[in-house]
C-alpha positions in Angstrom: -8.1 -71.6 31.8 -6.7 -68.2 31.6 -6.0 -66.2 28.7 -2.5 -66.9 27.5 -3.1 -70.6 28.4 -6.6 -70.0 26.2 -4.4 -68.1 23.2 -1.6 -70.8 23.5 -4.2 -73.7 23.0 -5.6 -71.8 20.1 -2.8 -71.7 18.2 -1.4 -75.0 18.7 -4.7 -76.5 17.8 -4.7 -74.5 14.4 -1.2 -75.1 13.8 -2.1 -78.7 13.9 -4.8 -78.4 11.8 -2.2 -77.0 9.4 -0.3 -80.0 9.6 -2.5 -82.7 9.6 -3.7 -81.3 6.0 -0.2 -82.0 4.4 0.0 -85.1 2.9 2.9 -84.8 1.3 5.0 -82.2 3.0 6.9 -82.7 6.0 7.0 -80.1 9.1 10.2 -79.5 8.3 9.5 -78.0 4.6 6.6 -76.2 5.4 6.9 -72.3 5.2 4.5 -69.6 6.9 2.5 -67.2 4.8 -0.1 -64.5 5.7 -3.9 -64.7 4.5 -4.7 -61.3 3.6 -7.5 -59.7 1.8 -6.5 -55.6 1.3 -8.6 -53.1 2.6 -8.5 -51.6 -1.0 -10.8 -54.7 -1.8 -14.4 -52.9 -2.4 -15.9 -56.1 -0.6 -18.3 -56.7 1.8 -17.6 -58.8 5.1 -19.0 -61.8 4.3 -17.1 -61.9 0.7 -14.1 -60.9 2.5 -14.4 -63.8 5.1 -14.9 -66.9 1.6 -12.2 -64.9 0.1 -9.9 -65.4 3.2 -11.2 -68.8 4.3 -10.0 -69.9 0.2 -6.3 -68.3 0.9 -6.4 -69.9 3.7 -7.1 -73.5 2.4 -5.0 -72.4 -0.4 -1.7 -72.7 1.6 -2.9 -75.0 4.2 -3.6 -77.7 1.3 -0.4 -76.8 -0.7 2.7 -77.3 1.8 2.6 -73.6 3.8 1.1 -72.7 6.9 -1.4 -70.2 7.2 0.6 -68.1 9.9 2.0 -64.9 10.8 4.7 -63.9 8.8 5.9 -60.1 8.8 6.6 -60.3 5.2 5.0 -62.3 2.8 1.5 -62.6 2.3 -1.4 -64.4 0.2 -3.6 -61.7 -1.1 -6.9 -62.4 -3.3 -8.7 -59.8 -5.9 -11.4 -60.0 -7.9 -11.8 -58.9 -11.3 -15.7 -59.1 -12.4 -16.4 -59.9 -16.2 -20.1 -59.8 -16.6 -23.2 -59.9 -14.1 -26.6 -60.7 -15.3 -30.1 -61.2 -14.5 -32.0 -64.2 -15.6 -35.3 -64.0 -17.3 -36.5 -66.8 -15.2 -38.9 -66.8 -12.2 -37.8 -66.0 -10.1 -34.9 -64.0 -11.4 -31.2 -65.3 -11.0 -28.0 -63.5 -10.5 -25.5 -64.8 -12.9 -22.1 -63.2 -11.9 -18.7 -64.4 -14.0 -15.5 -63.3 -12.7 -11.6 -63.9 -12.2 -10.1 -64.8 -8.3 -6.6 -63.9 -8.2 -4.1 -64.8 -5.7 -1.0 -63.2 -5.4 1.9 -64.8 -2.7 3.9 -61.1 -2.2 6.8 -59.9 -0.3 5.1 -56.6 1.2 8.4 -55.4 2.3 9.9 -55.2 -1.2 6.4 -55.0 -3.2 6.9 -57.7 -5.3 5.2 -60.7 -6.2 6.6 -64.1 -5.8 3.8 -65.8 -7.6 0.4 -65.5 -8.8 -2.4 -67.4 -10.4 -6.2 -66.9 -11.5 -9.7 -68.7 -11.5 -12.2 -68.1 -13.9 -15.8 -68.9 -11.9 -19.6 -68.4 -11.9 -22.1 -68.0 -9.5 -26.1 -68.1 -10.1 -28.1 -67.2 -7.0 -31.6 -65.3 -6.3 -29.3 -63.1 -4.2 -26.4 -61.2 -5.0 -24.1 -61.5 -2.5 -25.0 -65.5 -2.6 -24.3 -65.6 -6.1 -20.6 -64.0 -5.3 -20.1 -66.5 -2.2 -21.3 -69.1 -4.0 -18.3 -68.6 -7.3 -15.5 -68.5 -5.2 -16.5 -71.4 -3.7 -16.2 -73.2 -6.7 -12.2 -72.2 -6.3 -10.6 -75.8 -6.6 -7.5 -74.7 -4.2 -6.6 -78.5 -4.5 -5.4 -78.5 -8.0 -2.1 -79.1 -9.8 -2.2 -75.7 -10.9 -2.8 -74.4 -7.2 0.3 -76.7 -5.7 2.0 -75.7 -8.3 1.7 -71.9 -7.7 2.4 -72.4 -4.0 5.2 -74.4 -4.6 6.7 -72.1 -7.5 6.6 -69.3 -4.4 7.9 -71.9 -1.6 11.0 -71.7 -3.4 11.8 -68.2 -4.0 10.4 -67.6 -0.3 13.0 -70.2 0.9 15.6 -69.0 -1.7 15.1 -65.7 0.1 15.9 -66.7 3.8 18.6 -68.7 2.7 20.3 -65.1 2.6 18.8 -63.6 5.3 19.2 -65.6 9.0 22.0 -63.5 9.8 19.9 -60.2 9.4 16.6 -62.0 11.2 18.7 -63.4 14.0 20.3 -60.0 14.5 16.8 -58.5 14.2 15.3 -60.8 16.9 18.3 -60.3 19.3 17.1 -56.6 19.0 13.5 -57.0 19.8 14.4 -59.7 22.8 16.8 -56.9 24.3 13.5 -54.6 24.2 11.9 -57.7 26.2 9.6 -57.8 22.8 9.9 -61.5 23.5 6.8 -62.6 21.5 8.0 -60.3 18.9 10.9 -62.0 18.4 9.5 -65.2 18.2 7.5 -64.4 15.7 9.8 -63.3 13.8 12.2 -66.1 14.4 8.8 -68.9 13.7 8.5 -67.3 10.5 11.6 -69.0 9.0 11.0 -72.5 7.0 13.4 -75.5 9.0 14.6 -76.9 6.1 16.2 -73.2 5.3 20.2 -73.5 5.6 21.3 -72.0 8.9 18.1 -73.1 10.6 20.0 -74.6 13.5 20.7 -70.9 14.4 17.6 -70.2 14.5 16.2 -72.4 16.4 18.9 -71.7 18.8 18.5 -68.3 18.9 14.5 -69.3 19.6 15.3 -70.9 22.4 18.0 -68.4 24.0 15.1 -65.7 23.4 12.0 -68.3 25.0 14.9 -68.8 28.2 15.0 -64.9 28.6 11.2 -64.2 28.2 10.7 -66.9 30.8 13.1 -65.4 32.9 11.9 -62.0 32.8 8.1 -63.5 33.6 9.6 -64.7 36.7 11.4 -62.2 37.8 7.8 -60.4 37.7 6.8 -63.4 40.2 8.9 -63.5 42.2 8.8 -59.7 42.8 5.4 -60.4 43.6 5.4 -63.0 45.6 7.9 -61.4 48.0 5.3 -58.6 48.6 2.6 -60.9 49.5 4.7 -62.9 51.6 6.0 -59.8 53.6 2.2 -59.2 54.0 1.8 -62.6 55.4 -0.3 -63.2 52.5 0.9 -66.8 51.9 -1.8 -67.4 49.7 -1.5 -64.9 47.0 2.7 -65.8 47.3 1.9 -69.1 46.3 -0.3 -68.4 43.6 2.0 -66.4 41.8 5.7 -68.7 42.9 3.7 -71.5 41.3 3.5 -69.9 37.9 7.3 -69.7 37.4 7.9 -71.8 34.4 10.1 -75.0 35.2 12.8 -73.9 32.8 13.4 -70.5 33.5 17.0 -69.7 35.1 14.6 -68.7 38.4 12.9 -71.9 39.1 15.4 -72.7 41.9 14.7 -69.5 43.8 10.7 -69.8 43.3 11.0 -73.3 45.3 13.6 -72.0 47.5 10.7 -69.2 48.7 8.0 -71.6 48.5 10.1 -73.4 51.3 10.3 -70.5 52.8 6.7 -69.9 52.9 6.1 -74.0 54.3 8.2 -73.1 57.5 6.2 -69.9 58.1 2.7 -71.2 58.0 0.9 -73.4 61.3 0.5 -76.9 61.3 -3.0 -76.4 59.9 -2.3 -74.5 56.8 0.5 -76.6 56.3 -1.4 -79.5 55.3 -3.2 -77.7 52.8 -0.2 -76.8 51.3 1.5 -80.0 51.4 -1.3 -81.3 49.4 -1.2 -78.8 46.5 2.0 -78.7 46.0 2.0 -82.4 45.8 -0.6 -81.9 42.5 1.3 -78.9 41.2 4.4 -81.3 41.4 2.5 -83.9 39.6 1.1 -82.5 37.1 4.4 -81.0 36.3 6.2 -84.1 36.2 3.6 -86.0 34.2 4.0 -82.8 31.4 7.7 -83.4 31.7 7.4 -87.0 30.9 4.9 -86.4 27.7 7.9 -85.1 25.6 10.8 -88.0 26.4 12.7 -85.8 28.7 14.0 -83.7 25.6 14.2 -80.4 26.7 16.2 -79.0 23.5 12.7 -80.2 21.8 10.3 -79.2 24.2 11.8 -75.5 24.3 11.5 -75.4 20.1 8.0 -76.2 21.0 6.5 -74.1 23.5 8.7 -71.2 21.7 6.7 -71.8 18.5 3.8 -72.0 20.5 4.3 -68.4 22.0 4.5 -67.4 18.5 1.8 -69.2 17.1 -0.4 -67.9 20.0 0.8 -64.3 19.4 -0.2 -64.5 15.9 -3.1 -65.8 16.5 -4.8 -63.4 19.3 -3.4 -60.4 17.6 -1.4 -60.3 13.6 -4.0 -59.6 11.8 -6.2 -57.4 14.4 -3.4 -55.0 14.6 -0.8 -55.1 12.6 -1.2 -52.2 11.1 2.3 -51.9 9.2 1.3 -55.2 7.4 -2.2 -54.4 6.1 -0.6 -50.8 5.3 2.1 -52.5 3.1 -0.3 -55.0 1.5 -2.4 -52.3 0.8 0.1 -50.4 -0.9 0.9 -53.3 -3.4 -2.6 -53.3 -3.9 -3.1 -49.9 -4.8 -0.1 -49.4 -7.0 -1.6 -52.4 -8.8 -5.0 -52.1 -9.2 -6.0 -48.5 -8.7 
């Protein structure tokens, strides 16, 4: 399995995840919302990682994904009220303190909602003790849906005003060929937001173009190896052009091509892969009811998905810089 088809699989599986954990909320209302601890957070790795994995759980339980969005963001701090050590043997670490979550709009710096735990954690060792009071964090709770819920609303009340701008936006970073750019972007908006239709039409015009531009890469290449009598390697890479992209016609039109050029002997070998390439095409084809409105949605979210996965929160460096900036100018 290569690495897009790896990164692809990735994210679908953990967009699942996300949606099999909603009992109550539909695809459709679901919204998607950064995990992010700030870099201002004077925490060590493994206290960032609980502190995560509870945002995380946080939106997943309450009716938001936990996805790539450019702008808002689920960020946790912790305020310590008192640490101890016990007079027992052996000694305990008794640490009280407050876990705040805050659901902000790092573009405008401003917070869309927020709410606070009060836990303890006793442990022989420190950092355990720390691990072990967020843990107590009940993310289930009335008061937790309620916060993410209370946010859900403004966050939605906020693209309700903005698909113009974001399709505009995406139509920029497609023309750029920043395909999976745009998708993300374009993912990012909630379906039961007004003007959604556009959306996902603009999704799909920009998925259409990015698998065009992939093939005309292909193609390209195959027509070198094939002028090298490399009818291998010509194959290899004609194969790869997606079934819905504007080019599939000319890929099988070469790979014809390439069948009358070969001997008898090679020929068979062909015959017989392309007879599994066809199959296995056909039998993907047939999985999703011949819907190909549907199945374009799909594998568009699943570029974006993917993208999000192998790389928003590695390097996005203009989102960590703006949540850390909210972070400082409140708690510094």
């Amino acid at each position: 399995m290569d690495l897009k088809k790896l990164l692809l699989l990735t994210g679908w599986l953990l967009y699942a995840a996300a949606l099999m954990s909603q009992q109550t909320i539909s695809q459709r209302d679901m919204i998607a919302i950064t995990p992010v601890v700030s870099d201002e957070l004077a925490v060590n790795s493994g206290i960032r990682k609980t502190l995560e994995t509870k945002a995380r759980q946080m939106l997943t339980k309450n009716g938001a994904m936990a996805s790539f969005s450019e702008r808002f963001v689920l960020v946790p701090n912790i305020t310590e009220s008192s640490k101890n050590v016990t007079a027992t043997a052996p000694p305990m670490f008794a640490i009280e303190m407050d876990v705040s979550f805050y659901i902000v709009d790092v573009v405008e710096q401003t917070v869309m909602g927020e709410i606070s735990f009060q836990v303890t954690g006793v442990h022989r060792n420190e950092h355990e003790a720390y691990i072990h009071a967020i843990n107590q964090i009940n993310v289930g709770s009335v008061e937790a849906k309620a916060f993410v819920n209370r946010s859900r609303e403004k966050i939605i009340a906020y693209y309700n005003t903005q698909i113009p701008t974001i399709i505009r936006k995406a139509g920029t970073l497609s023309s750029q060929q920043l395909y999976d750019e745009a998708l993300m972007l374009l993912y990012g908006v909630p379906e039961c937001v007004e003007g959604y239709p556009a959306v996902a039409d603009e999704m799909t015009k920009t998925y259409r173009k990015m698998l065009n531009h992939d093939a005309d890469v292909l193609l390209s290449e195959a027509k070198g190896f094939a002028a090298e009598r490399n009818f291998g390697a010509a194959l290899d890479a004609l194969v790869k052009v997606d079934p819905f992209s504007d080019r599939y016609a000319t890929a099988r039109a070469q790979i014809e091509s390439i069948r009358r050029q070969i001997d008898a002997i090679e020929r068979a070998a062909f015959e017989v892969r392309m007879t599994e390439i066809d199959a296995k095409r056909e039998a993907e084809l047939r999985k999703e009811d011949n819907d190909i409105v549907k199945l374009e949605i799909r594998a568009a979210r699943d570029v974006a998905v993917a993208k999000s996965v192998a790389d928003a929160y590695a390097s996005n460096n203009s989102l960590m810089a703006g949540v850390n900036r909210w972070f400082k100018s409140l708690f510094h």
